[in-house]
VOGU-3710 file (C-alpha; in Angstrom, 3 decimals, decimal comma):
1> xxxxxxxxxx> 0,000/0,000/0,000  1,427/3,089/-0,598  1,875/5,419/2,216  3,427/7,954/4,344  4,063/8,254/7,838  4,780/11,313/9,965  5,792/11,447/13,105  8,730/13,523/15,397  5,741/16,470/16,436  5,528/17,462/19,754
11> xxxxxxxxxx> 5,017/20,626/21,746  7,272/22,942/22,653  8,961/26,108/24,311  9,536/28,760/21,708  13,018/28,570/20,174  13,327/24,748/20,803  14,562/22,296/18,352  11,842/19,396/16,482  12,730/17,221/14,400  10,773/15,616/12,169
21> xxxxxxxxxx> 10,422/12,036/10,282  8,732/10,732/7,279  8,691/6,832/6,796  7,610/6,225/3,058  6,135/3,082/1,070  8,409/2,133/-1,771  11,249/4,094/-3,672  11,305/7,835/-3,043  14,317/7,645/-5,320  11,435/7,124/-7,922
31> xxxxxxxxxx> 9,112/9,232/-6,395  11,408/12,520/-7,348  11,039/15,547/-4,860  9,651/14,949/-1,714  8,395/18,049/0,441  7,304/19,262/4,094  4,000/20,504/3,924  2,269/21,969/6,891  -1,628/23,222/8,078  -2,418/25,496/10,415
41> xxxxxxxxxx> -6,084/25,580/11,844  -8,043/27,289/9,498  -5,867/27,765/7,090  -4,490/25,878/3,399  -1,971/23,741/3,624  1,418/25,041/2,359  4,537/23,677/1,102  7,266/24,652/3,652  10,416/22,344/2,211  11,689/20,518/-0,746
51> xxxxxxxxxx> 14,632/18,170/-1,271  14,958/16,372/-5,194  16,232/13,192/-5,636  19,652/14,368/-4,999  19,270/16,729/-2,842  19,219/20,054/-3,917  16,551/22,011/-1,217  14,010/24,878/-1,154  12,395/26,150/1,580  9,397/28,992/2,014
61> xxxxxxxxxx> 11,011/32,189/3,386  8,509/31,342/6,769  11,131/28,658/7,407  14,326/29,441/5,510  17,284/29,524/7,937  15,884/27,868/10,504  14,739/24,520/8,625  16,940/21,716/7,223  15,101/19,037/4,990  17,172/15,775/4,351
71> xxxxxxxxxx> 16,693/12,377/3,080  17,726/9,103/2,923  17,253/7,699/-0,489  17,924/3,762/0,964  15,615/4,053/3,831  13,161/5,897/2,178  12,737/8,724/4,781  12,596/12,396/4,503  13,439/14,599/7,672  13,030/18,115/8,658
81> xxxxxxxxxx> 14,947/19,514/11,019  13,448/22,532/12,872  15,388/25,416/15,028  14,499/28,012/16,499  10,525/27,395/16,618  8,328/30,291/16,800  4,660/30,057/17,781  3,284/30,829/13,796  5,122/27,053/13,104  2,080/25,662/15,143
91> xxxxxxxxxx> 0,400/23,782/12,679  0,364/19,725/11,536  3,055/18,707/9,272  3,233/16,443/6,460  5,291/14,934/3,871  4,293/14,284/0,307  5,542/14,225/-3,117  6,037/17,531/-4,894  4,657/16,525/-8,331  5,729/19,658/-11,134
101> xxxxxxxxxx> 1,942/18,602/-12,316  -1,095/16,329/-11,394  -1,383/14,497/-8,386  0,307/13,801/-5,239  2,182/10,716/-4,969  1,210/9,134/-1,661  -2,563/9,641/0,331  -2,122/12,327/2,920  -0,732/11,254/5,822  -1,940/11,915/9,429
111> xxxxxxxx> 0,420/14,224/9,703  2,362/15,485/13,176  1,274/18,156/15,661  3,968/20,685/16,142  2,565/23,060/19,064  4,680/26,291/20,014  4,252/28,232/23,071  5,403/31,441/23,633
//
C-alpha cells in the first residue's frame, strides 16, 4: 500500500529544536522531490520544504534559515529539522511528493502536531 508516515511532532517552548520524520512506502528515489508541507487551523496547507532526488533544497522564506530538509534515499525517509521554533510554526506537518503537475504521490498522511508556546 502506498503510504506515508509522519511522526517527530511534539510541543514545545519557543526557540526549541523538532525534528521531524517521514517513513515512506516504496522508492522515493522514484518518487522525485519529496516536500514538508504543513496546516495550520483554518488555514491551506502550504509547502514549507523541498529536497529532489539528490538533494538540492528549497524552503518557504517562513522557514528558511531555521529549517533543514534531508533524506535518505535507501531508507526511504525524509526529515526536517526545525530550530528556532516560533509560535506561527504551530500547525500539523506532512510529507508528500512535490509533483511539477497532477497528483500527489502518496494519500495524505496523518500528519504530526507541532505546538509552540510562547
Amino acid at each position: 500500500q502506498v503510504q506515508v508516515l509522519e511522526s517527530g511532532g511534539g510541543s514545545v517552548q519557543a526557540g526549541e529544536p523538532l525534528r521531524l520524520s517521514c517513513a515512506a512506502s516504496g522508492s522515493i528515489l522514484i518518487v522525485g522531490t519529496m516536500g514538508w508541507y504543513r496546516q495550520a487551523p483554518g488555514k491551506q496547507r502550504d509547502l514549507v520544504a523541498q529536497i529532489t532526488s539528490v538533494g538540492s533544497t528549497a524552503y518557504a522564506d517562513s522557514v528558511k534559515g531555521r529549517c533543514t530538509i534531508s533524506r535518505d534515499n535507501a531508507k526511504n525517509m525524509v526529515y526536517l529539522q526545525m530550530n528556532s521554533l516560533k509560535p506561527e510554526d504551530t500547525a500539523v506537518y506532512y510529507c508528500n511528493s512535490v509533483p511539477r503537475s497532477g497528483p500527489y504521490y502518496y494519500p495524505w498522511g496523518q500528519g504530526t502536531q507541532v505546538t509552540v508556546s510562547s
